[in-house]
VOGU-3710 file (C-alpha; in Angstrom, 3 decimals, decimal comma):
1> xxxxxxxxxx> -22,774/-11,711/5,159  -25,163/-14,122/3,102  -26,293/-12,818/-0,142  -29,848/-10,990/0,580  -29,046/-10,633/4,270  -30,052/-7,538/5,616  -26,743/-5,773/6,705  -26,918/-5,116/10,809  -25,960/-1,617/11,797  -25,501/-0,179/15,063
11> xxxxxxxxxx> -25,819/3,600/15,484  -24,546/4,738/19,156  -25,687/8,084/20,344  -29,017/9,596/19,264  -28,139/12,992/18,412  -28,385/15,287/14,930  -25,426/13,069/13,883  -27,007/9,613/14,924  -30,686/10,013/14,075  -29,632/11,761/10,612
21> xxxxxxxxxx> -27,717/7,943/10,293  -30,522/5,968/11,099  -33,010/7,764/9,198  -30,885/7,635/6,002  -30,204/4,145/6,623  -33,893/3,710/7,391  -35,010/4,341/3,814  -33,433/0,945/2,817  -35,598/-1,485/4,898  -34,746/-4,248/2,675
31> xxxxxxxxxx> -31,289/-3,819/2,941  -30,604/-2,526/6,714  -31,378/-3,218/10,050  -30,764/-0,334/12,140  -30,103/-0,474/15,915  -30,211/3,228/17,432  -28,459/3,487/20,257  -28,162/6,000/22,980  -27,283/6,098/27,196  -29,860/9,202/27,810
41> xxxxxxxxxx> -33,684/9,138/28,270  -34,451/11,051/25,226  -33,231/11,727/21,149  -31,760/14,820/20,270  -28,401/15,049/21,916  -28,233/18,745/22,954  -30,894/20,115/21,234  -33,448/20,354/24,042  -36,117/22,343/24,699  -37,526/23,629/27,936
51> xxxxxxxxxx> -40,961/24,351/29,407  -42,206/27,731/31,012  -45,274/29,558/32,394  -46,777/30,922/28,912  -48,774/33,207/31,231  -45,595/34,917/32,674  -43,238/34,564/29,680  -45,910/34,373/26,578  -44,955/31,007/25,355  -45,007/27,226/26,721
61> xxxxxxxxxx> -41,161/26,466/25,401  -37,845/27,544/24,659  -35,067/25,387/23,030  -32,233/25,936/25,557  -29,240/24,552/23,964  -29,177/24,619/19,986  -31,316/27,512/18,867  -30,951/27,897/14,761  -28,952/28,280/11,972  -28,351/30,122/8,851
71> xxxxxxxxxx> -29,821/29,806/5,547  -27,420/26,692/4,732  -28,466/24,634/6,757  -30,443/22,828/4,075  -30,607/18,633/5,117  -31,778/20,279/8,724  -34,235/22,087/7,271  -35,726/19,053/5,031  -35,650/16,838/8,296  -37,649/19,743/10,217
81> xxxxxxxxxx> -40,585/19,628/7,106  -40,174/15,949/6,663  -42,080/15,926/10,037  -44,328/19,220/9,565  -42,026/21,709/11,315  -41,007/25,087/9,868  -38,089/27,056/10,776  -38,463/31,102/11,219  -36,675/34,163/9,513  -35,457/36,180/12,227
91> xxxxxxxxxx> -33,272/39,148/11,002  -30,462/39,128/13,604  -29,175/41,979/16,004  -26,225/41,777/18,091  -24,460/43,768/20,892  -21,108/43,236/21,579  -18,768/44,660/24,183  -19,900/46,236/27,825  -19,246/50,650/27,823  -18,631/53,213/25,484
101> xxxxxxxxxx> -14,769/51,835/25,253  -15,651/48,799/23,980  -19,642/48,686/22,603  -20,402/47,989/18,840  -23,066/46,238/17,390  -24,771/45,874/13,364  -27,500/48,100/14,615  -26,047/51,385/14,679  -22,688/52,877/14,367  -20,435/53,336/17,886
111> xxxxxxxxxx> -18,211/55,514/19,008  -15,785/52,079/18,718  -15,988/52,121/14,828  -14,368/55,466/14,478  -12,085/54,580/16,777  -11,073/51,293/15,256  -11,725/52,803/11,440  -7,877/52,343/10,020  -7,931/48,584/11,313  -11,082/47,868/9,933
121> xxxxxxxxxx> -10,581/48,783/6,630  -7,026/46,627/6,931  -9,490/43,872/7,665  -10,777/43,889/4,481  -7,558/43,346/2,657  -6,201/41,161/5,058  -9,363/38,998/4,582  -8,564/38,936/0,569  -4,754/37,814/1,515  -5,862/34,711/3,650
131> xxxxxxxxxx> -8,169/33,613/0,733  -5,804/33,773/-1,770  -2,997/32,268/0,810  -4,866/29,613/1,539  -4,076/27,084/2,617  -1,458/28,577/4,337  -2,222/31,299/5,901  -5,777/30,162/6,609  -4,262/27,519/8,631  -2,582/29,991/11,315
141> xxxxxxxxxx> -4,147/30,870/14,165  -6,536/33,985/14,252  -3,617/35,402/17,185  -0,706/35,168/14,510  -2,906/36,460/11,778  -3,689/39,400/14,290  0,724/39,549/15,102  1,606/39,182/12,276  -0,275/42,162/10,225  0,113/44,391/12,471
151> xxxxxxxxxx> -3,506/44,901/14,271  -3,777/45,977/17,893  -4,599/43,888/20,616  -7,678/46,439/21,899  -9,128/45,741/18,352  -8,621/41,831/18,299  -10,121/41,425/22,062  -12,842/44,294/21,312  -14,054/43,567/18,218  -12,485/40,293/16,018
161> xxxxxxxxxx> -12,689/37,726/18,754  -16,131/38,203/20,395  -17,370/38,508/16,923  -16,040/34,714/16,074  -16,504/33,514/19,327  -20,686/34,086/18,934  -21,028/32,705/16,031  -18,506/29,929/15,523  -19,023/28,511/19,545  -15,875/28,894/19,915
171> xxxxxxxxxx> -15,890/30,271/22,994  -12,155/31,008/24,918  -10,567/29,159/22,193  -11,065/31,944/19,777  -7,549/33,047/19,195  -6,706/29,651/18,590  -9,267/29,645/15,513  -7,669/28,560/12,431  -7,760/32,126/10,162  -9,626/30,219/7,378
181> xxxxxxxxxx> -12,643/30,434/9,222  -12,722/33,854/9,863  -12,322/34,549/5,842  -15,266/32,199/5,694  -17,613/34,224/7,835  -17,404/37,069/5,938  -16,378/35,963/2,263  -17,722/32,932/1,602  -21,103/33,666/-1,110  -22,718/31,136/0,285
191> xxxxxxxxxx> -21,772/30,369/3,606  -21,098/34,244/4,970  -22,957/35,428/7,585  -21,996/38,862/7,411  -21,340/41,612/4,385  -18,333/43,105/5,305  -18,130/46,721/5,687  -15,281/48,759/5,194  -16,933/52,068/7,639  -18,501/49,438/9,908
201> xxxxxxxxxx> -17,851/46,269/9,558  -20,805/44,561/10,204  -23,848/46,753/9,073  -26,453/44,362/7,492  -29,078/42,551/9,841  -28,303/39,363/8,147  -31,127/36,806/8,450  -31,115/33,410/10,798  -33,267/31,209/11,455  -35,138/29,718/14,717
211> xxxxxxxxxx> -35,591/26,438/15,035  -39,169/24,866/16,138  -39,260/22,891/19,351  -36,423/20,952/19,064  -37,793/18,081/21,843  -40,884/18,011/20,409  -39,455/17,143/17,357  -37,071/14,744/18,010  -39,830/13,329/19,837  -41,798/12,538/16,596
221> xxxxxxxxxx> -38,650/12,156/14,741  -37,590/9,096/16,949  -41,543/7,569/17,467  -41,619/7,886/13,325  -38,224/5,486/12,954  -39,485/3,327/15,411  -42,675/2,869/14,670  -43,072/3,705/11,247  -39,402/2,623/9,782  -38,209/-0,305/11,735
231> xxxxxxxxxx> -35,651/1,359/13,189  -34,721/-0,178/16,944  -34,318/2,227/19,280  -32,931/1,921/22,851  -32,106/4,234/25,177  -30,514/4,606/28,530  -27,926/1,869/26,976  -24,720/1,673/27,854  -22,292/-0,125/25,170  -19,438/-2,232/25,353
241> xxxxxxxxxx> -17,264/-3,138/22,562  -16,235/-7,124/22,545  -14,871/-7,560/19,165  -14,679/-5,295/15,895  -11,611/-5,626/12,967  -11,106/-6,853/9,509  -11,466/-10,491/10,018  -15,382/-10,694/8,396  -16,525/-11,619/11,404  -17,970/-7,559/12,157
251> xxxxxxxxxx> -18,308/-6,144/15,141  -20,326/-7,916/18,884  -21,601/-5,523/21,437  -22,750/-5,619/24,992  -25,792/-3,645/25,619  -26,868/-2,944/29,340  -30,378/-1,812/29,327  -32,571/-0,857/31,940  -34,112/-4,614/31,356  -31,029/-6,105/32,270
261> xxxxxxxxxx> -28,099/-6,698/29,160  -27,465/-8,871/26,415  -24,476/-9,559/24,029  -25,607/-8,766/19,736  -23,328/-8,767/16,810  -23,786/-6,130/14,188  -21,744/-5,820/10,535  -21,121/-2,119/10,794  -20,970/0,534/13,764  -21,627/3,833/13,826
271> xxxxxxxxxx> -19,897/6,088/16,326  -22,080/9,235/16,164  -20,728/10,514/19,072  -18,017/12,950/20,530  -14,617/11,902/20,101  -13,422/11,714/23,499  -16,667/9,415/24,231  -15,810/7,454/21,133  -12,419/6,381/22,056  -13,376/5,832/25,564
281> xxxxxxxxxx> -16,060/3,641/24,003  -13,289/1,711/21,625  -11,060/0,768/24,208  -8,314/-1,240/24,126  -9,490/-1,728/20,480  -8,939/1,429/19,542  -5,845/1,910/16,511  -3,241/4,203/16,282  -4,433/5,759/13,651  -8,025/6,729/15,843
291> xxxxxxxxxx> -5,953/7,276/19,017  -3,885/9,917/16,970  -7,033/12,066/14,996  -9,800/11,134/17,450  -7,127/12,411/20,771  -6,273/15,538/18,461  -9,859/16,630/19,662  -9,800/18,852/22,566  -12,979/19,587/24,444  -14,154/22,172/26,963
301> xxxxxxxxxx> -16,992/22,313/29,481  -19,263/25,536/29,507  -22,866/26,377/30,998  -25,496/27,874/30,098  -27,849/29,239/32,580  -30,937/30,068/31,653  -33,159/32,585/33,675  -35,157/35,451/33,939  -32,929/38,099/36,079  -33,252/41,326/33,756
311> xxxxxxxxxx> -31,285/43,669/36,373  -28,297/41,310/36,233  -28,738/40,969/32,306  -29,171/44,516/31,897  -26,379/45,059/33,852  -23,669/43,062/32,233  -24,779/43,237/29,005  -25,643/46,597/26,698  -29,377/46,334/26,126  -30,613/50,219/25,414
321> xxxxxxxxxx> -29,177/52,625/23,185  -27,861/55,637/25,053  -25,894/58,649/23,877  -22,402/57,709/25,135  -23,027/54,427/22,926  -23,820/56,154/19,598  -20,864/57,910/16,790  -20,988/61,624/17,016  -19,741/61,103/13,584  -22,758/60,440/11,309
331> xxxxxxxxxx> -23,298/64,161/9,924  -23,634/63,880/6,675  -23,383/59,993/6,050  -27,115/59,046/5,259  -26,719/55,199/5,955  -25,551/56,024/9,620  -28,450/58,214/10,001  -30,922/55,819/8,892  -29,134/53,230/11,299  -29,244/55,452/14,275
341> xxxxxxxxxx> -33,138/56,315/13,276  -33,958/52,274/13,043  -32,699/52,078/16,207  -33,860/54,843/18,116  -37,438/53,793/16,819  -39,995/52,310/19,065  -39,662/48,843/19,827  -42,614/46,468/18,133  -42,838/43,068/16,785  -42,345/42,403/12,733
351> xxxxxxxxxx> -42,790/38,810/11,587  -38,861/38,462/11,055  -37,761/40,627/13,911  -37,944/43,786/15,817  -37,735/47,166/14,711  -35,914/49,484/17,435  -32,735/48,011/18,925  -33,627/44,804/20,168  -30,620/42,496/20,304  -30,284/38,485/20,066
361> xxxxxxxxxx> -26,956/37,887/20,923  -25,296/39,412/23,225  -20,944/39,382/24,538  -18,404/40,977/26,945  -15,364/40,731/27,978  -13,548/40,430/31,475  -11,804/43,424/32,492  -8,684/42,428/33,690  -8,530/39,391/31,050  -9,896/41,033/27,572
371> xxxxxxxxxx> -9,331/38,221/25,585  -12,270/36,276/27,814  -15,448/36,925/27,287  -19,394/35,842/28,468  -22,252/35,795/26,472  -25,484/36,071/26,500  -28,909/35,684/24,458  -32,125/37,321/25,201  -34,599/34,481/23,761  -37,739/36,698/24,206
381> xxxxxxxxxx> -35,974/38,714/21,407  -34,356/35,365/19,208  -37,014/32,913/19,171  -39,790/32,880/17,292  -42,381/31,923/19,730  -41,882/34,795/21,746  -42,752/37,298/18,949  -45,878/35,018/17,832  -46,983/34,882/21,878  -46,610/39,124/21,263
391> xxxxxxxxxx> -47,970/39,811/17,473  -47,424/41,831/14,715  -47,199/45,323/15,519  -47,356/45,303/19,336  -44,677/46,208/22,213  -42,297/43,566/23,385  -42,682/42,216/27,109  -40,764/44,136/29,850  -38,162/42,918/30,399  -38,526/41,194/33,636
401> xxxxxxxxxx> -40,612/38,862/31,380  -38,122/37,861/29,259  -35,597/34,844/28,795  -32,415/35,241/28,996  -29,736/33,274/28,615  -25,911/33,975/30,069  -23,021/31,379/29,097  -19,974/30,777/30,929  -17,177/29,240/29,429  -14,532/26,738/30,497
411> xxxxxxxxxx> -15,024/25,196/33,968  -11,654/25,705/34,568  -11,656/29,252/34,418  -14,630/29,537/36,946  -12,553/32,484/38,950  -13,712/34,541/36,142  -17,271/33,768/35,799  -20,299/36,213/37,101  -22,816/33,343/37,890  -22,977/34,011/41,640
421> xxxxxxxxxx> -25,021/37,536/40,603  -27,906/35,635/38,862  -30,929/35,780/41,189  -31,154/32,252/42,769  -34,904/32,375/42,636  -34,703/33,489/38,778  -32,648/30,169/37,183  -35,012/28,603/34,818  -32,600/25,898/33,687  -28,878/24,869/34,117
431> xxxxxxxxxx> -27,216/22,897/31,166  -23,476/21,907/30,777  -21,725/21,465/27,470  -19,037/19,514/26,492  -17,721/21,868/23,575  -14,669/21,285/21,251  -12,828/24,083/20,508  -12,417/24,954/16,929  -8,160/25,073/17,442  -5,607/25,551/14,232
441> xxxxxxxxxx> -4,792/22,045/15,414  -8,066/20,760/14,735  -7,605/21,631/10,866  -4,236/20,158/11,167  -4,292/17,085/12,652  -8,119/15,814/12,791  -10,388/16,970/9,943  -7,460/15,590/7,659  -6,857/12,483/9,579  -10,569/11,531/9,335
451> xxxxxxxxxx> -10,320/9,756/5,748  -7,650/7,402/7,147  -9,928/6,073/10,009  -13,539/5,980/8,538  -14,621/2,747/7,299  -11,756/0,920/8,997  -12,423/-2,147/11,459  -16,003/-1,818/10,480  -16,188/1,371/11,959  -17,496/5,085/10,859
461> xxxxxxxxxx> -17,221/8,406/13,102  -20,030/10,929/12,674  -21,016/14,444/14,966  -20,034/18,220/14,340  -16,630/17,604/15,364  -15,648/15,561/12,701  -15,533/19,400/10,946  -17,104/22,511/12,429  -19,547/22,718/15,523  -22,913/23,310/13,474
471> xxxxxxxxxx> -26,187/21,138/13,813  -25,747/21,212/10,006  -22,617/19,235/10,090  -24,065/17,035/12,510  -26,724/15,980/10,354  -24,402/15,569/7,157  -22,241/13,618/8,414  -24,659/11,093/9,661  -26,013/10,971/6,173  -22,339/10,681/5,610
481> xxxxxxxxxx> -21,831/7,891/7,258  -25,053/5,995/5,903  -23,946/6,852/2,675  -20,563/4,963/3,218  -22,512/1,835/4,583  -24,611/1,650/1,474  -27,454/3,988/1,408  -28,439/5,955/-1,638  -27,834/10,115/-1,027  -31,291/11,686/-2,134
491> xxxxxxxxxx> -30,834/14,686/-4,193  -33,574/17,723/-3,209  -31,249/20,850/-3,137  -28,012/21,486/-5,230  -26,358/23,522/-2,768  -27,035/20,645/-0,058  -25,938/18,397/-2,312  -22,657/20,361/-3,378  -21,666/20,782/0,787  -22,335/16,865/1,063
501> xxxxxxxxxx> -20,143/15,892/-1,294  -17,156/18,029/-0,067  -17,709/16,885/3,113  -17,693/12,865/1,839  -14,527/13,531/0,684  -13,079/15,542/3,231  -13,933/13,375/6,513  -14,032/10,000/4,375  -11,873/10,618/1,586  -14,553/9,034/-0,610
511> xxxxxxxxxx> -16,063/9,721/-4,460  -19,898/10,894/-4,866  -21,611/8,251/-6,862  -24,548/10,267/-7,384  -27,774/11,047/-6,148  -31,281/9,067/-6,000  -33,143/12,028/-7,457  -36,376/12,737/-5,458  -39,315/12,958/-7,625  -42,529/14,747/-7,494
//
């Protein structure tokens, strides 16, 4: 490339990952030319949004596939006020488990917790071994970690797995988790979602956050590069890949767009998008070395149906308190008191929440395979719109009003699934996922083997799967991968700046050069 040539980059799918890329990128119009590239109609990769009947429901929207995040998600977060959008506090309830045998939840204590007391506490010092074994132990599986200290299987399928498995979207593939992951969720000061408690283990309503409407804004996100920061943009394009390697000459593209198709050459490419897509995309010019991490990736296809059935949700899911649900064991301890009060309480709308049990998230398992599971969200409850539709102070919907969400996971195991109960008439929205599962392997074979095929052939991999399925990671390492091209990293938060960094190392075995601090 001439000296003062603008470098050509080509970004391929249009997701957190990709637009994260080509917005970075973007801030360097004298220095890039960005090409975003993407085969759907629209920007945003999975993070849609829907629209319903505000008079029936109370609000115009829901986001149906991504939802929100935790207070970490920092470079998310900027993007989101970069364009005038706010995410929402929401302080988070959960119910996990379907009867009196299997029911607990962080609102108030179950007959499950006394039940399961001895292996909870163990929990607690088990979680202190994997830290300070890493990275051994927090490389096993969370099924050996269960094995091999001893815990029962009622209190791994009942409690430890459905608890990763919401949180992590790791679905089925839970037991597979590496351990490290687990210690993460409830150690890590930064990054933990939940305090761990010794009498309950979870017993904090830890606060998330809702995102705004995620179409909407990747809407203005995408009209903003285009029109604003010279970014190209073409969708419904489908790529080919001529020619990329280490000859100088970069890499030449087909594009086939709705206008017919054209051949361009570009002198860096992007992949930001799933693995299995990205090798299919590279061909028969795809190395070894991306065969082997990028094929270590394994995938799984789930639904999500969105609808408005409440007698099937409130049938498969535990929605109410009741009395066979609630510890006869709470004489005398004033923090299970005050938990069973909260909950008991009537039902009405707070800025951040609910008060009364009013759950989010939602899980079971199968009965005759207890290591499955289904879940479930009741949006009315989650989102914020809902609760800003309802106001401060006032009574919830009924519930034949609400959202609800119920996912079922792996197409292959469709024998199991409950889908043929949903009320035909009720289905709002049906959306597929193509998931990767968050397997021991993973850790082992692909976030490692990332550094040795980033930046090779004139080449750079970017999405959530490069590390750990969170919108979050999707948006670093596009910045990642702009960053590795030649665009500055622009400092704003020292936590956000901190997880970059690791990550840049970790996925592209690269040095941080430092920040262009952002100034007032």
């Amino acid at each position: 490339m001439a000296s003062g040539q603008k470098k050509r980059v080509a970004v391929i799918g249009a997701g957190a990952a990709g637009m994260s890329c080509a917005a970075t990128l973007a801030k360097h119009p004298s220095q890039f030319s960005v090409t975003l590239i993407d085969s759907y109609h629209q920007t945003g990769g999975q993070a849609t949004s829907l629209t319903l009947e505000s008079s029936k429901y109370g609000a115009s929207w829901l986001n149906d596939g991504v939802q929100g995040g935790s207070s970490i998600f920092k470079h998310t977060f900027k993007f989101f006020r970069d364009y005038g959008y706010e995410p929402h506090e929401v302080k988070l309830q959960v119910a996990f488990g379907k009867g009196k045998d299997a029911f607990f939840t962080n609102v108030f204590p179950s007959p499950l917790i006394d039940q399961f007391k001895g292996e909870i506490r163990k929990l607690g010092r088990v979680l202190k071994c994997i830290k300070f074994g890493l990275p051994v132990l927090g490389i096993l599986p969370v099924k050996v970690i269960l094995r091999l200290f001893r815990f029962s299987r009622e209190f791994g399928n009942c409690m430890l797995l459905p608890l990763l498995a919401l949180f992590l979207g790791t679905g089925n593939q839970t037991p597979n988790v590496s351990a490290a992951l687990l210690e993460r969720l409830f150690d890590d000061k930064n990054m933990r979602l939940w305090d761990y408690d010794p009498e309950g283990l979870l017993t904090n309503l830890p606060s998330m956050y809702t995102f705004p409407q995620l179409g909407k804004f990747y809407e203005d996100w995408k009209l903003d590069l285009e029109g604003n920061k010279g970014v190209r943009v073409l969708l419904e394009t489908e790529v080919g890949i001529v020619k990329r390697g280490g000859d100088g000459d970069g890499v030449v593209l087909t594009l086939h767009t709705p206008d017919g198709h054209q051949t361009e050459s570009f002198d860096e490419l992007i992949l930001a998008t799933p693995a299995d897509e990205s090798l299919k995309l590279l061909g028969r010019h795809a190395t070894w070395k991306e065969k082997w991490v990028l094929g270590g990736v394994k995938f799984f296809d789930d639904v999500t149906i969105t609808h408005s059935d409440a007698k099937f949700f409130n049938g498969i899911f535990e929605t109410s308190v009741r009395q066979d649900l609630t510890s006869n064991a709470i004489a005398g301890n004033t923090k299970r008191q005050e938990q069973l009060s909260f909950a008991n309480a009537p039902s009405k709308c707070e800025e951040n929440g609910w008060t009364g049990f009013n759950p989010m998230y939602y899980t079971h398992s199968y009965a005759h395979e207890q290591d499955k599971i289904e879940m479930g969200f009741d949006c009315s409850n989650y989102q914020h719109q809902f609760r800003e539709a309802v106001g401060i102070g006032n009574s919830p919907l009924p519930p034949d009003q609400h959202i609800y969400q119920t996912i079922f996971l792996d197409k292959k195991r469709q024998d199991l699934w409950t889908w043929d109960a949903i009320d035909k008439d009720k289905i709002i929205g049906e959306k597929w996922w193509h998931q990767f599962g968050h397997r021991w392997q993973h850790y082992v074979r692909v976030v490692p083997g990332m550094m040795w095929i980033n930046g090779k052939n004139k080449t750079f991999f970017a999405g959530a799967w490069t590390m750990v399925n969170m919108h979050e990671m999707a948006c670093i390492s596009g910045i990642a991968a702009a960053y590795r091209v030649g665009a500055s990293y622009e400092h704003f938060d020292d936590f956000a700046e901190s997880l970059f960094k690791k990550y840049l190392w970790l996925s592209h075995g690269a040095r941080f050069r430092g920040s262009a601090k952002k100034h007032a």
